[in-house]
Phi, psi and omega in degrees: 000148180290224195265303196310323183270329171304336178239048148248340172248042139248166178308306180210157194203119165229163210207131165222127179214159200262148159176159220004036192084036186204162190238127211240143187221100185252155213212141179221146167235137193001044182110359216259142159272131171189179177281127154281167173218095196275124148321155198285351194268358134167201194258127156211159203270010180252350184315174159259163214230122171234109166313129171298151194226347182214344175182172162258190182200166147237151190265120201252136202241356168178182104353110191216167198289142124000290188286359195284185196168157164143191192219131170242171165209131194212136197229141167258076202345177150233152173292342183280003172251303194267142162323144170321314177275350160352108184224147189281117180283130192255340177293286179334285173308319159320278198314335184253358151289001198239306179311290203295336178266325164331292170323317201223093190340134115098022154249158163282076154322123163212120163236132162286124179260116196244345172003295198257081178301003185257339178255033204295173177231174218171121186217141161203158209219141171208112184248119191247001176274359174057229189291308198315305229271335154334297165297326189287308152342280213284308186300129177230001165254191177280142166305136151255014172217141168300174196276147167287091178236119179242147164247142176208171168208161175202183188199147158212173189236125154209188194233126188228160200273094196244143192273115160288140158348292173306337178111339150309125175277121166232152162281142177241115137331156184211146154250146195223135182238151184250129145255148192256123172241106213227093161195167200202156210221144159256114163262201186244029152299179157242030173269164162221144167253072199261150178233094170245177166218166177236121183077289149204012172267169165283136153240082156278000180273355167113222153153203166327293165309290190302305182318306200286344166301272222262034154233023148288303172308321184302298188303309167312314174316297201311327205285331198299299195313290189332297272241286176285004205305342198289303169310313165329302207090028190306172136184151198089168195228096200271220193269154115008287201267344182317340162282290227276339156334120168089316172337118126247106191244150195226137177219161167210140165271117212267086180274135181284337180206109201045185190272142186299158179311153189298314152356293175288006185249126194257177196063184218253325192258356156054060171279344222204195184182088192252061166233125197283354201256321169315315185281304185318324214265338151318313173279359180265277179345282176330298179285315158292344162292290186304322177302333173263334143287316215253341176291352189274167172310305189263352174259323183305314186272340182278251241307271206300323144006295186284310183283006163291287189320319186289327180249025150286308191293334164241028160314284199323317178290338203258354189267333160266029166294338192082227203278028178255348178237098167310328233163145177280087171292132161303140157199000000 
């Protein structure tokens, strides 16, 4: 969830951020913009409180070197929503501080825990390897393909509703460009672990984008495996699902010039991802990244090799699956 609900469900929220040399401060009481009037011992949700009444302002409270920048934020739950025993899970703020430095190459996460001030504790994450390092993270049995990483991009056009100055909503075309960041490994389970995201949320519910994944990998697969069944030594008709065994991929699509429409995101809880230009752009990526892979010399026979042998070996197990064998892979 963004800023606007964390700061409808605080008490009090306050936001400070540097920037052009000065450090800028602004205040909320359940969503209201005003003024605290804070004791010398520091900002609490017991201060008294004056609401703006005719506009709001900001406050400008100190001084910082010219080139700094950055954003602070600081919240008080409020108890009239959440419960007394209400706690913050420190696990929780790890995994998505953990998540979030994957996502986004060469930053520094750190969360401090000060609860216990005579013990605090202080963990922090930086992945400058992205989705690769991400995939390495998640995969927890051994690999039988190095980890993979393909990249792309594209642009469309569609047309959304845009705010005008005067405050008129008109429709525009807009061009818009995706970037794809993608990768991935086999190990030798049969579990598959997929992560996708559009931006830095999480969609675990798929969407578009993962579809357009994973019939871009099928189709490339099926052509590579054909293409080589002689040299492989193929022979038989394997499961379907037989690529995706083993898998763990983790990808996220990067919008370049503003955020997708609220429209493209389903659900409430923005789970899921229903923009069809997503699924295209996956899916091109997917069969030209992996396809120039798997096409080099020295990588087409240890790769598809390995996933043979591996799916000689669980034929027999992969055979009472039921509803997982879908469908026919030449493989």
């Amino acid at each position: 969830m963004g800023a606007s609900v964390v700061n409808a469900l605080s008490e009090r929220l306050d936001v400070w951020v540097d920037r052009g040399g000065q450090t800028h401060h602004m205040a909320f009481r359940r969503g209201e913009p005003g003024q605290w009037a804070d004791a010398p011992s520091g900002p609490s949700p017991a201060s008294t409180f004056a609401p703006f009444t005719t506009g709001s302002q900001i406050d400008i409270t100190g001084k910082v070197a010219k080139a700094r920048t950055g954003t602070r934020t600081r919240y008080w739950a409020d108890r009239q929503i959440f419960n007394k025993n209400a706690r913050f899970s420190y696990e929780d703020l790890l995994t998505r501080a953990r998540q979030t430095a994957f996502l986004v190459p060469g930053l520094t996460l750190t969360i401090r825990d000060e609860r216990n001030p005579a013990e605090p504790h202080e963990e922090s994450f930086r992945y400058d390897g992205g989705a690769k390092d991400f995939v390495d993270f998640v995969a927890t049995d051994a690999g039988i393909t190095d980890t993979w990483e393909i990249q792309g991009k594209g642009s469309y056009k569609e047309t959304v509703p845009v705010l005008k100055a005067d405050g008129a909503l008109v429709s525009e075309e807009v061009e818009r460009e995706c970037v794809v960041d993608i990768a991935l490994r086999w190990g030798v389970g049969y579990e598959t672990e997929v992560r996708s995201f559009v931006n830095i949320i999480s969609t675990p519910k798929g969407g578009t984008h993962q579809a357009g994944f994973e019939t871009g990998l099928t189709k490339i697969m099926r052509k590579v495996i054909e293409t080589n069944a002689r040299r492989l030594k193929a022979h038989g008709q394997g499961r379907r699902r037989a690529h995706r065994e083993g898998r763990h991929h983790g990808g996220a699509d990067r919008h370049r010039h503003g955020p997708y429409p609220r429209a493209a995101v389903r659900g409430s809880d923005q789970g899921g991802l229903g923009h069809h230009a997503r699924a295209r752009h996956r899916r091109e990526d997917r069969r030209d990244g992996t396809e120039r892979y798997l096409h080099q010399p020295q990588a087409r026979p240890q790769a598809a090799g390995k996933l043979r042998a591996r799916e000689d070996r669980g034929g027999d197990a992969g055979a009472g699956r039921g509803s997982q064998a879908e469908g026919d892979l030449a493989a």
